[in-house]
C-alpha positions in Angstrom: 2.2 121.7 9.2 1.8 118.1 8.0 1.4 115.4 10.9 2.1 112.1 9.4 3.6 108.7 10.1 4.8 109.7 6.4 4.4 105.8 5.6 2.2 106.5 2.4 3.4 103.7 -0.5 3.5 106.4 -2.8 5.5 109.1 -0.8 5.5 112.5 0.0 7.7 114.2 -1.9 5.9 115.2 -4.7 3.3 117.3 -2.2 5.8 118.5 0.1 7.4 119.7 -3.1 4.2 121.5 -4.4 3.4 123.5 -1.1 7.4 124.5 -0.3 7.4 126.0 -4.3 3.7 127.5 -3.4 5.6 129.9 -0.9 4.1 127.9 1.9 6.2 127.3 5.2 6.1 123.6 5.8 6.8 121.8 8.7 6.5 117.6 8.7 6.0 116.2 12.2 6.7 112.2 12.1 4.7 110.9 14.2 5.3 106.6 14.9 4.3 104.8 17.9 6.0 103.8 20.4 6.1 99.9 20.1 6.9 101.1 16.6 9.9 102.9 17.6 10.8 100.5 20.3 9.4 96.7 19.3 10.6 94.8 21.8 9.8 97.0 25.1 6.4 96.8 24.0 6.2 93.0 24.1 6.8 92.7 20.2 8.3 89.5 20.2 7.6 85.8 19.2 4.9 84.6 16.8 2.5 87.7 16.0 -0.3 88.7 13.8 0.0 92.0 12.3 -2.6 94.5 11.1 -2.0 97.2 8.9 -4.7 99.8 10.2 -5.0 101.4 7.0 -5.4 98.3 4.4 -6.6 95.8 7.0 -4.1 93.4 5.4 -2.4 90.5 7.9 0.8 89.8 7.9 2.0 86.8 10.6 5.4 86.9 11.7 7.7 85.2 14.6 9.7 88.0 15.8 13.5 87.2 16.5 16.5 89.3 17.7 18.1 89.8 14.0 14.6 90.4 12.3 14.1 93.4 15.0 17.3 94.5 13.9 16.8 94.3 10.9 13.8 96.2 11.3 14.8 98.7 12.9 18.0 99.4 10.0 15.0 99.9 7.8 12.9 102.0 9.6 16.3 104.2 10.7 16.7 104.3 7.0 13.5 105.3 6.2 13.2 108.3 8.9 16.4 109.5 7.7 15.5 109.8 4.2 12.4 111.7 5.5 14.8 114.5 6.7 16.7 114.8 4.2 14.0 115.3 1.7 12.3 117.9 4.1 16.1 119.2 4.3 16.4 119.3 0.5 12.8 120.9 -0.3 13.6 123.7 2.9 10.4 122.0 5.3 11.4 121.8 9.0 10.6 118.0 10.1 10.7 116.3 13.3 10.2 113.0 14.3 8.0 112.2 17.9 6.3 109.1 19.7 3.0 109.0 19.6 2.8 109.2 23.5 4.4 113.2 23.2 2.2 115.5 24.2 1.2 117.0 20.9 0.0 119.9 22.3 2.8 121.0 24.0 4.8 120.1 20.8 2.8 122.9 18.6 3.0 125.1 21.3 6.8 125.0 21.4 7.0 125.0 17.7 4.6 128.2 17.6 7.1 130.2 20.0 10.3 129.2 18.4 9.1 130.7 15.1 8.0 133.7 16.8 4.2 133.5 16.0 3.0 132.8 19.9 4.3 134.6 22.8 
């Protein structure tokens, strides 16, 4: 089971591709935040400085109505071709907010493949 906002720069194809051919049973669970799933009920809006958690690098930006669109396009876009490369490689994949309860996610994913009663 790989939890992952799967946003690696250099993707995730190549390992989801070595453990599905190892025999392994992969499952991807996309995990994104809320205010990245939903910008502007989260107050994303207007002049902001963004931080990328994992580089530290800033990026400032005034939020309007067609950038969030576009934004959105891309990250629909990019989600999708998520699935379909778990769907072409044979891994399960799912997509949550960041606010699911995780635990209760594995736990329903444990019964419906038979391996928790």
């Amino acid at each position: 089971m790989l939890i992952s906002d799967c946003l690696d720069p250099d993707g995730m194809k190549k390992g989801l591709q070595y453990l599905v051919g190892s025999g392994w049973d992969v499952f991807v669970i996309q995990v994104l935040s809320p205010e990245e799933l939903h910008p502007l009920e989260h107050g994303m809006e207007g002049d902001l400085k963004l931080v990328n958690a994992e580089s530290n690098e800033v990026c400032e930006v005034t939020v309007t109505t067609p950038l969030i669109e576009q934004y959105q396009s891309n990250l629909s876009s990019f989600c999708d071709d998520v699935r379909m490369q778990c769907t072409r490689i044979g891994a399960g994949n799912v997509r949550v907010s960041s606010d699911i309860d995780i635990e209760l996610l594995l736990v329903e994913y444990l019964r419906n493949r038979g391996l928790l009663r």
